[in-house]
N, C-alpha and C positions, 0 to 999 in steps of 0.2 A: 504494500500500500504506500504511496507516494505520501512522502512527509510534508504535511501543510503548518506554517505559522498561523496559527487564530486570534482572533481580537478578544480582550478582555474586558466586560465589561466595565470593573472599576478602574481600568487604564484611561478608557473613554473619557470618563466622569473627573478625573484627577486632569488631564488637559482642558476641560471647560473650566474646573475652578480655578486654574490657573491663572486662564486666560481672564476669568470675572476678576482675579488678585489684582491684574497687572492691569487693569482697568479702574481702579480702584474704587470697587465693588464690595467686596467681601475681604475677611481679615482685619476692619477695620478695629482701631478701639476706641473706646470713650475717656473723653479727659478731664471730665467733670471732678472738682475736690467733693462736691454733695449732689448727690441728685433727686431731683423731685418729679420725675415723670413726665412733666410735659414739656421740659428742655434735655436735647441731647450732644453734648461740645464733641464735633469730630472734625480732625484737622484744623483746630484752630477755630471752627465756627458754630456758635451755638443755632441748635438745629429745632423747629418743633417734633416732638418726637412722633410718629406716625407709624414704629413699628414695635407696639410693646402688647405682649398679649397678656398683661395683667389686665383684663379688659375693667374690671370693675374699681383696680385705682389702687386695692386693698395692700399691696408690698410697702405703700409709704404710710400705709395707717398707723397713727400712732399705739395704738392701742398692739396693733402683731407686734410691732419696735420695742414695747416695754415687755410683753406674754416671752420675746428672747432674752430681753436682757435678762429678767428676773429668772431663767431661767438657767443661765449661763453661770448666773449669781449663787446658784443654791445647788448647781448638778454638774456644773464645769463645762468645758469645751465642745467635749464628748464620754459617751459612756462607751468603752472598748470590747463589747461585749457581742457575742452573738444572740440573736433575738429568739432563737429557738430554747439557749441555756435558760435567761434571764434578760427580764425588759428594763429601762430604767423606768422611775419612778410615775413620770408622764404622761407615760404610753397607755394606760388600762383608762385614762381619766379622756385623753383624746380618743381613744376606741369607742367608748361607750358615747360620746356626742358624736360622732359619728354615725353610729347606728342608731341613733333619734334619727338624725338626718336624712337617711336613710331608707330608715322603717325597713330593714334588712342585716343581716352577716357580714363584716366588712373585714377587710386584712388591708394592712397600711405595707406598703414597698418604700424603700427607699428613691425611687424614682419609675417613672413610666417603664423603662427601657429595660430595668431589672425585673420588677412586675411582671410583664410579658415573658421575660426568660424561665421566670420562677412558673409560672400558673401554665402556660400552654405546652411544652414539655409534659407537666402533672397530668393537664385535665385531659389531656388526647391519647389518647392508648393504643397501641398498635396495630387493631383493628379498623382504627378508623380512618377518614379522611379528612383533608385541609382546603378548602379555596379560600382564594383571600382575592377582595379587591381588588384591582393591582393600582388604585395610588392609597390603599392602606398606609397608614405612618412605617414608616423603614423601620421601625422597632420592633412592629407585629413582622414584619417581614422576614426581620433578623434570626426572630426568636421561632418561627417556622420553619427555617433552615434547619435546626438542629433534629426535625424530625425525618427526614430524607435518611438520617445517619440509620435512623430504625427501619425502615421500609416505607414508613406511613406517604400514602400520594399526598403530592402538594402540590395544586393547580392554581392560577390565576383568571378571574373574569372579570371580564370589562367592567368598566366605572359605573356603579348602577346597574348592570343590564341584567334586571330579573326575569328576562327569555332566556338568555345566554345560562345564567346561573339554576333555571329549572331544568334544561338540559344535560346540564353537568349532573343534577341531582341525581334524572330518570336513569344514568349511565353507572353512578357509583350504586346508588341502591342496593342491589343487589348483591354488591361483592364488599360493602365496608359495614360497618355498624353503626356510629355516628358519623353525621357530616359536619363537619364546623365551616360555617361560613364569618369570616372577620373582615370589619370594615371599623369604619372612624363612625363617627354620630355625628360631628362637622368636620368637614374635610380642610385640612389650614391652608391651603391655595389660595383656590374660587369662593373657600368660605360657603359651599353649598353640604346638602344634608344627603347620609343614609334614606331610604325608603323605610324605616322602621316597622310603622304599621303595616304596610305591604310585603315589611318580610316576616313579621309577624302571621301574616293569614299565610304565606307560602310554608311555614312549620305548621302550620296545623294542617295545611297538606300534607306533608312531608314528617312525618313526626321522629325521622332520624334527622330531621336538622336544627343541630344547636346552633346559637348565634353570640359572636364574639364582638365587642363595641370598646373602640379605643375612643372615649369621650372627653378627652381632655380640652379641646378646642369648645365645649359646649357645658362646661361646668362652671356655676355659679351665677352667671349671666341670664340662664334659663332655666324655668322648672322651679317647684315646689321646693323651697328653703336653699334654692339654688343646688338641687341635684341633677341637674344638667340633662340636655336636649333629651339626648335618648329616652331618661325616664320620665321626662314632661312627657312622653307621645305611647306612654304605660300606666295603663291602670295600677298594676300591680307589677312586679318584677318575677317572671318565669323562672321556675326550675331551670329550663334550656335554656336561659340569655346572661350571660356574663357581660359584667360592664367596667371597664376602667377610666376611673375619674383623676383626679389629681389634686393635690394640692399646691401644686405652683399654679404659675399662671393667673386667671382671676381669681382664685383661692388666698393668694399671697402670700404664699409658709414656704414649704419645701416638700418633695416626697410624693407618693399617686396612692389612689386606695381600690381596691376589687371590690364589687358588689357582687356577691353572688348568696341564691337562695336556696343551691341546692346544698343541703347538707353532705353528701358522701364527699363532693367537689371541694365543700370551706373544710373540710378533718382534711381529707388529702395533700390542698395546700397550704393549710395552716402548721400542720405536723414534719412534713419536707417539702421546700419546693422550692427546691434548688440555690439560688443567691438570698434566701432568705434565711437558709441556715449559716450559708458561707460567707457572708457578706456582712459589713458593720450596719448596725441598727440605725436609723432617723436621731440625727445630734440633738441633745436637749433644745437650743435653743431652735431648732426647725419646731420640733414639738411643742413647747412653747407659743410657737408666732401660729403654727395651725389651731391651737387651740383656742385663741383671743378670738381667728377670725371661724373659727366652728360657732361663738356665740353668735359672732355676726348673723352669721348664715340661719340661724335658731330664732334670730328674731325677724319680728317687720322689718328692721333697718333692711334687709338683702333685698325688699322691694324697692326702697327706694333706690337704693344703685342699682338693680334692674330697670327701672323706668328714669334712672338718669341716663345711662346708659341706651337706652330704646330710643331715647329724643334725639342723641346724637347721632346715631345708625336713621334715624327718619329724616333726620335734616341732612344728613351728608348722600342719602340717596335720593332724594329731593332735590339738592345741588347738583350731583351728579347729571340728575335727567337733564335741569335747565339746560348745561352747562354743555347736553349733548355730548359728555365724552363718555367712551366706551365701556362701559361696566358690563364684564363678563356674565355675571351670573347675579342677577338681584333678588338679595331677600334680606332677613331680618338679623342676620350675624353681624359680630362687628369685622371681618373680615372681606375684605374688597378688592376687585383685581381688575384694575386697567389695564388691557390689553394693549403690545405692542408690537406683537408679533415676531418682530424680528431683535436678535440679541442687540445688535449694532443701537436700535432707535429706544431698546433700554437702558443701555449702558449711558446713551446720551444722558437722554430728560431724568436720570438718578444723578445725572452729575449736575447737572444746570437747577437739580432743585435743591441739591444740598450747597449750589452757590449763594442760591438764594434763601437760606436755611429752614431747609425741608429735610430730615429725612424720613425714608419710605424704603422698605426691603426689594428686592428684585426676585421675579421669581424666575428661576433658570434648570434646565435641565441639569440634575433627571428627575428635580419634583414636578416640573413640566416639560412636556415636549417641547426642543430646543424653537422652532416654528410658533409658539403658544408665551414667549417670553413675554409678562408683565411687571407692572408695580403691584407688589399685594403690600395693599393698605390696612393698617389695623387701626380701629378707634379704642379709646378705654376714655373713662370718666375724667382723666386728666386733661384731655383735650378738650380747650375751648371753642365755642361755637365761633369767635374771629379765630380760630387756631384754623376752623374748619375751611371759614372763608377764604383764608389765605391759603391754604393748599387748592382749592377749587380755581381761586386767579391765575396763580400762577400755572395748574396745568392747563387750565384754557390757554395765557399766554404764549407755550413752550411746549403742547402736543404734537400741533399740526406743523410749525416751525420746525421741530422734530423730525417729524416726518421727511420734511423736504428735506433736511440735509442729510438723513439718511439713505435717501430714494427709496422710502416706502411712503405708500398713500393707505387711508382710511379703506381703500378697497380691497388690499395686500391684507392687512390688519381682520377684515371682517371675512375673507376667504380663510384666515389661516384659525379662525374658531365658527368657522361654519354660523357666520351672522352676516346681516345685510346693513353696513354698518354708513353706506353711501346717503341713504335718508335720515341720518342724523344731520352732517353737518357737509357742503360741498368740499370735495377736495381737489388739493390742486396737484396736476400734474406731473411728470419727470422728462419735459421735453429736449431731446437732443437733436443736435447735430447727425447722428446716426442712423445708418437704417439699418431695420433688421429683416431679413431677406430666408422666408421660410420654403421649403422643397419638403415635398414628400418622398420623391425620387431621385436617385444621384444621377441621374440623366439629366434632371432638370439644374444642377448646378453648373458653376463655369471651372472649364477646367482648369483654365491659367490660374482659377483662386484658390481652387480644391488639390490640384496632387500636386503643385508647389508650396503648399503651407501643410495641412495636415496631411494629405496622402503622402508625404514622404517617410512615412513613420508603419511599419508594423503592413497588414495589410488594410490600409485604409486611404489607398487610391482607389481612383472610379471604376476602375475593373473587380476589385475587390468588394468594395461595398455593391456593384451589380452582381455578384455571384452573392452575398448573403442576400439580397432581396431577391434572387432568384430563389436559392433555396428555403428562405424561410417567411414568406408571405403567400396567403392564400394557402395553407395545409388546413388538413382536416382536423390533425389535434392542434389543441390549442396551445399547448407547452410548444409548438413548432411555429406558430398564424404571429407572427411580431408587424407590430408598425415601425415604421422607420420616419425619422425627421431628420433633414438639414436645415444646419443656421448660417446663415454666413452674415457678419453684422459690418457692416463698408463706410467708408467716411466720404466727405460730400464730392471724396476726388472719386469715390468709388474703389479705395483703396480696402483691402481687407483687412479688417481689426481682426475681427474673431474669428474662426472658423471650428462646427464642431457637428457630430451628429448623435442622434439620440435613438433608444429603442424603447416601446413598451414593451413586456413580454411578461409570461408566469415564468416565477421563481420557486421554487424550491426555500423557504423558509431560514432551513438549516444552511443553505446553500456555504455560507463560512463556518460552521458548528463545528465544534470537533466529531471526529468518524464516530465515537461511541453513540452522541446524539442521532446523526444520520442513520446509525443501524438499527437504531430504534424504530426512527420515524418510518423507515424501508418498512418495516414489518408490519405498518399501520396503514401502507401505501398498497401495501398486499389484496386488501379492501377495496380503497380507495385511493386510486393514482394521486389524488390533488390534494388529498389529504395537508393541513400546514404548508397548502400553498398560499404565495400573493402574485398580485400584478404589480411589475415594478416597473417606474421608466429610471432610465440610466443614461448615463454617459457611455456610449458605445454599444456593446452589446456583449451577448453571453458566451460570442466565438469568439470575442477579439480581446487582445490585453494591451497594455501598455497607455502611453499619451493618446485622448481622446480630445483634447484641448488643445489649438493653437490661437497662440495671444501674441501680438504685436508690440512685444514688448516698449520699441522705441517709440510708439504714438504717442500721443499726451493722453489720448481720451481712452487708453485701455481700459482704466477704473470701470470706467463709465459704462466701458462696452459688455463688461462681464456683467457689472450689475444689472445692463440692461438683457443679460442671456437668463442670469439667475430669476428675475421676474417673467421673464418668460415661460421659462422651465415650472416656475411655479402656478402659473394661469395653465400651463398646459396638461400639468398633473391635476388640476381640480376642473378641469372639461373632463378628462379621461377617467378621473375618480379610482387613480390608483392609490395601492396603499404607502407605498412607499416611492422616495426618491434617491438614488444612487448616483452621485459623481466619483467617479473610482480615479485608480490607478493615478495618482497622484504620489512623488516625492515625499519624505518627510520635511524636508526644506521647502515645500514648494511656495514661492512669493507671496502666493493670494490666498495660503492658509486663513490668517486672518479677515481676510474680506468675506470669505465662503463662509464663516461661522458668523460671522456677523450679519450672515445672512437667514440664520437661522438653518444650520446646518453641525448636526457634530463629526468629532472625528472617529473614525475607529482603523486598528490596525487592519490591513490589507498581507495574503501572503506575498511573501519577497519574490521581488522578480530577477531574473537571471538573464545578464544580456552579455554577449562577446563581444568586445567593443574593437575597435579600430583596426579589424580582419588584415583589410586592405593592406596597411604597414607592415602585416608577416608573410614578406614573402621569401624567405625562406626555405626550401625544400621541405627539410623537415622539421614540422609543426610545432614536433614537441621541447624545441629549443628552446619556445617562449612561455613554457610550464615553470614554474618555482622545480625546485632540487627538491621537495617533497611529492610534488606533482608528478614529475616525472619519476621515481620511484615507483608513484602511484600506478601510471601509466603500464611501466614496463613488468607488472606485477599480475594488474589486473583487467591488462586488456590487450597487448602487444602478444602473450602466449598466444590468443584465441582469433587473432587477426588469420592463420593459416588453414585457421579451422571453416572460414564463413568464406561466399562471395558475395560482394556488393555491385547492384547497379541501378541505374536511373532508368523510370516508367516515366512517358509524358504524355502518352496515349494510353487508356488502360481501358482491356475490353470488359465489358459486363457482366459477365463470368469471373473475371479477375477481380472486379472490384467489389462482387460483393464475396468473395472469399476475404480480400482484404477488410472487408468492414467486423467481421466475424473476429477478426482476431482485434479491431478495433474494440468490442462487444467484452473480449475478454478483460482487456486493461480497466475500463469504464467500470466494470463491475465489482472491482475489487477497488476503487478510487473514492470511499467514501470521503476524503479528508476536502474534499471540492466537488459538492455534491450538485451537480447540476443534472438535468435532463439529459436523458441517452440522446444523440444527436440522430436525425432520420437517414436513411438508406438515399432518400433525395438528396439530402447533401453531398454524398460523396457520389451519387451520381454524375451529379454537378462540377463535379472535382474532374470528371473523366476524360471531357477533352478541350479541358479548360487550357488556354494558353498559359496561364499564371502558377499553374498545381501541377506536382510530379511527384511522385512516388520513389522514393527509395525503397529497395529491398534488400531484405537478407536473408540468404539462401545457405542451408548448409554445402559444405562442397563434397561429400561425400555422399550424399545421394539426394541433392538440389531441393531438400523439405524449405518448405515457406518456415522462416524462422521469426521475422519480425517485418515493419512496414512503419515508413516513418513519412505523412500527408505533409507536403510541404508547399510554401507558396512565395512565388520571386515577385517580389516591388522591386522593379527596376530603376528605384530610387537609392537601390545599396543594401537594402534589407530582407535575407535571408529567414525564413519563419516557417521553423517544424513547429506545425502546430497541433496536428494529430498523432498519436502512435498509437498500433496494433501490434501485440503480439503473444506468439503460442506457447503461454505457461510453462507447458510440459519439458521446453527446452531452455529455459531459461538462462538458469543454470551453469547447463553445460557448453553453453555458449557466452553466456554473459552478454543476452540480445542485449538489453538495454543500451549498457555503456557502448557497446560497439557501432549501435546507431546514431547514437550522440556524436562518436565520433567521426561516422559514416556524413554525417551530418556538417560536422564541420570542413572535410575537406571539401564536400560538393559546392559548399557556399564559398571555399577559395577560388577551386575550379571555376565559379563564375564572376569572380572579382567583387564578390558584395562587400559590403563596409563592417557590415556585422550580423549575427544570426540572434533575432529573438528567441530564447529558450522558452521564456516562460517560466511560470510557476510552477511548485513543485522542485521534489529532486535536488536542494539547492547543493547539497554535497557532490554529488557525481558531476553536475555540470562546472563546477569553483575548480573540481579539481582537471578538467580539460581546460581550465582559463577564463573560466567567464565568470562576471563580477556580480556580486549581490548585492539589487537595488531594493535597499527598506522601503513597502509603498503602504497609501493610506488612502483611505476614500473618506466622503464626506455624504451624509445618511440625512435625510429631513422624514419624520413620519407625525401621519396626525394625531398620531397619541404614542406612548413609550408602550404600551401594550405589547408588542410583538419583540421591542428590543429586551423587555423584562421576561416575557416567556420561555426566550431561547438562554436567557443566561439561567433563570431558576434548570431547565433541561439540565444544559451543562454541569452546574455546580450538582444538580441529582446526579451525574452520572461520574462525578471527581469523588462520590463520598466511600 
């Protein structure tokens, strides 16, 4: 099986934050000597504060300030103790107002993210099964990981979608015992809600499914003595419904607490459960401050900061509407997310408002899709109704301004969250100098523009792109039926800036996964071929590797011209309603890294590609002169013995008899290739190949009684660029001939014999080909999807299949 490098996802996610650091985004710190919630000092300027989710104000309440001190006063720092030996003094006097609070069973955690470690490990038993949301809190996520190590399934479904999640039901039913489905009760985004009561009646269908609620976003603010959203929209609290609350946040203390009412579940994890044995217990003075504000919560007073609170959330989404700017999702939380779509025109209007001393968090992949970039806004009682106004002025002032300098419009923005966002307020254009010059057929482009700029690269001159649209447009399956687009964007001399071409097609899900994944999914595909398929559009397409992008560098208005391919590309993805977007085969250096993501695009690694560079300069007799002293060891080792053993020669007509013997053995490669799992390619294609002026065949033939030993599909750009891009061959000899490396090397003389510049290898193999002399280029694509759904399904696969 050919050795594929695969991307990771928390690799991905580590180069965005970076990117948000260097932006100066995130990492920031605060430099206040005292703070009081509705000012925040960063970089030297005092800011109103706009991202604290203390929503209720309650952290600067005097009364939690004195509940710590006095506590600090009389029990110390902390008590060094484990909570299962012995509690401190605090803790039974906090428990029991709590379960007033309540009217239920409570267990106090040291924090949310422990909580979730300690309880869902306990309450899920190896019988059963996991779905989770998939923009549940990264904590539930965390702490679901650990049950993969057991066997337990752990699936993800879409945000809300209780079709999607009754489906998953009807399918585990019968083979698990409980289902847990885990979600948030407010989501800290968009600041929108669980279905509760609708997943309440879908368990009384379903009465294997219990329900898991990370409610920290929705405590205190809402509900009965402020026991938060989820149990506002419950009569009563279910045996089957576990709830985790918190006591930070609008709480004010420290530390999270479990509700739960079934008995076998609070002994199990009250008794062990896990970081709450191993872990140090909530420091007096946390217990303390939650205890001041447990009174609160005990009395009327929690009304009243819920309905101060409510005014503020009513008047700032009343400003909002006025004020016509984008509010993603409106309701009655204090959390609000102006949509921007693109990271570039976030990373702006966060700097220009904390010029003007605003701040407001940004929301960025992978808490949302990189395409879905906003400001999420948080209110609490510390903010004044002018605190309000003034955040409302200024982003009237500095959205649409925004926009412009970004080159996104209000249309961009309302496409990339599936709203119509053009009837709010008109927006203004991104007109250029430029034209952009679209082709569905590469007959219809010019050739002076096309095989002197991009066709010199790989096979993506006009002959070449005519043979993939011969072979793969208009087939019956679909995995084979591709659209094809050419861009070519020209300046007003008519000069080509950009040049590039594009494909839809079905992918394969897994398509980068590691083989374990793919082997998986094969077996699921055994069913159903489409099984964890999407439709993707791309940069190039699914036969071809390398540069798919030519840019002019020396122009002035390159910027300009990309940005204006990337909006393109982005209007052409939401006509064609695919799922995803792919611009691949990019350098790790490559110049407009930066611009592509700020175009609402992430990175992910790409496997390395392998190219022989500068052929033409070894001319030399023999080859292996220009090998390292390791290499040629190599060489003379493991492939020079078996040269006496094969014979090689060149097909450039190949009959039809021939060629589908050849594709058989192509059948056999392909099938053992999980590590680049694409669609078997069709018997038409290399029909196609057969008396094709540009494709020829190499073969290897034993010489001891002429058996077909291997076949290497090759294609000549007569622009320099030599490209085995297919290989076949017969297992059973592998071996004993050592087909592969022989072809490679079969391969590189043919490409001298023609005076090429250099031979695209290709992916895969990167050792065998390094060591005939070709260099390995680290590549990287750049990914936009409408939700991270599919990018979080393949990594949970993965890490199921690393445990």
């Amino acid at each position: 099986m050919a050795q594929i490098k695969h991307n990771h996802f928390l690799d991905t996610v580590a180069k965005v934050i970076t990117e948000a650091k260097a932006e100066g985004i995130v990492h920031l710190r605060a430099e206040d000597a005292r703070l009081s919630g509705r000012l925040l000092t960063v970089k030297g300027k005092a800011c109103y504060h706009f991202g604290n989710t203390g929503y209720l104000g309650l952290e600067q309440d005097n009364r939690l300030k004195m509940g710590a001190v006095r506590a600090i006063s009389r029990y110390g720092t902390q008590f060094p103790l484990s909570k299962t030996y012995i509690s401190h003094p605090l803790y039974e006097e906090l428990e029991e107002k709590l379960e007033l609070l309540f009217e239920n069973p409570v267990i106090i955690t040291k924090n949310s993210t422990l909580g979730h470690l300690a309880v869902i490990p306990t309450v899920v038993r190896d019988e059963d099964a996991v779905l989770l949301d998939h923009q549940v809190h990264w904590s539930v996520q965390n702490a679901a990981q650990l049950l993969k190590v057991r066997g337990i399934p752990v699936q993800l479904v879409r945000h809300n979608n209780l079709e999607m999640l009754e489906s998953l039901i009807q399918k585990l039913s019968s083979k698990v015992s409980k289902i847990w489905y885990m979600a948030d009760g407010v989501y800290s985004m968009f600041g929108d809600y669980a279905p509760v009561k609708e997943l309440i009646e879908l368990s009384k269908k379903y009465p294997q499914l219990y329900l898991y609620f990370d409610d920290v976003h929705g405590m205190s603010w809402k509900g009965k003595n402020g026991r938060g959203y989820v149990m506002s929209q419950l009569e009563t609290l279910p045996e089957h419904v576990l709830v985790f609350g918190t006591l930070s946040k609008s709480f004010g203390a420290s530390g999270s607490v479990l509700v739960c009412s079934h008995k076998k579940f609070y002994n199990q994890i009250k008794n062990f459960g896990g970081p709450l044995t191993f872990s140090a217990q909530l420091e007096p003075s946390a217990v303390g401050a939650a205890i001041a504000s447990a009174n609160i919560h005990l009395s009327d007073e929690i009304y009243q900061l819920q309905e101060a609170l409510k005014n503020r959330i009513d008047y700032f989404n009343q400003q909002l509407a006025e004020a016509h700017l984008p509010l993603i999702a409106r309701n009655s939380s204090p959390v609000f997310y102006i949509g921007t779509g693109l990271p570039a025109t976030g990373y702006y209007l966060v700097k220009r408002l904390m010029e003007k001393g605003i701040y407001v968090n940004l929301g960025l992949f992978p808490a949302v899709p990189a395409k879905n970039t906003g400001l999420r806004i948080t209110l609490s009682n510390h903010n004044a109704l002018d605190d309000i106004d003034y955040l409302v002025e200024q982003l009237v002032r500095y959205y649409d301004t925004t926009l412009w300098v970004t080159h996104n419009s209000r249309s961009r923005v309302g496409k990339a969250f599936g709203m119509d966002l053009t009837a709010l307020k008109p927006f203004a254009t991104n007109n250029q100098d430029l034209q952009l010059q679209e082709f569905k057929t590469i007959t219809e482009t010019d050739y002076s523009h096309w095989d002197y700029t991009l066709g010199t690269t790989h096979m993506l001159n006009q002959d070449g792109l005519a043979y993939l649209e011969q072979s793969f447009t208009q087939a019956q399956q679909p995995e084979h039926n591709w659209r094809f687009r050419y861009v070519q964007i020209v300046d007003d001399a008519n000069c080509p800036v950009l040049v590039t071409f594009l494909t839809e097609s079905l992918w394969k899900n897994d398509m980068l996964a590691p083989a374990s994944v793919s082997q998986e999914l094969e077996k699921q595909r055994e069913a159903d071929p489409y099984v964890q398929t999407s439709r993707v559009l791309s940069l190039g397409c699914l036969f071809t590797e390398g540069n798919h992008l030519y840019l002019n560098e020396a122009h002035p208005q390159v910027e300009l011209a990309l940005t204006q391919l990337l909006e393109y590309i982005e209007n052409l993805a939401h006509t064609w309603k695919v799922s995803m977007t792919v611009l691949r085969d990019f350098d790790l250096n490559y110049n407009w890294s930066k611009a592509i993501q700020d175009q609402g695009y992430i990175p992910i690694d790409m496997p390395d590609s392998c190219v022989l560079q500068d052929l033409h300069d070894k001319e030399a007799a023999d080859y292996t002169q220009y090998l390292s002293k390791r290499s040629q060891k190599h060489f003379k080792k493991a492939i020079e013995p078996y040269l006496s053993l094969i014979n090689s020669n060149v097909v450039q007509r190949v009959s039809r008899k021939n060629i589908k013997a050849y594709y058989q053995l192509y059948l056999q490669v392909k099938s053992k290739n999980y590590g680049l799992n694409t669609f078997t390619y069709p018997l038409e294609a290399f029909e196609a190949m057969r008396t094709h002026p540009n494709w020829e065949c190499i073969l290897l033939k034993a010489v001891a009684d002429d058996r077909l030993l291997g076949v290497m599909f090759c294609y000549k750009n007569y622009a320099g660029t030599y490209v085995p891009s297919l290989i076949g061959m017969d297992y059973r000899y592998l071996e004993e001939f050592q087909t592969y490396r022989q072809l490679l090397y079969q391969t590189i003389l043919r490409a001298r014999k023609l005076d090429m510049k250099q031979v695209d290898f290709g992916m895969s193999a990167n050792f065998e080909k390094r060591k005939l002399g070709a260099t390995v280029i680290p590549k990287q694509a750049f990914v936009q999807t409408d939700d991270n759904f599919l990018l979080e399904h393949l990594e949970m696969m993965r890490t199921a299949h690393s445990v």
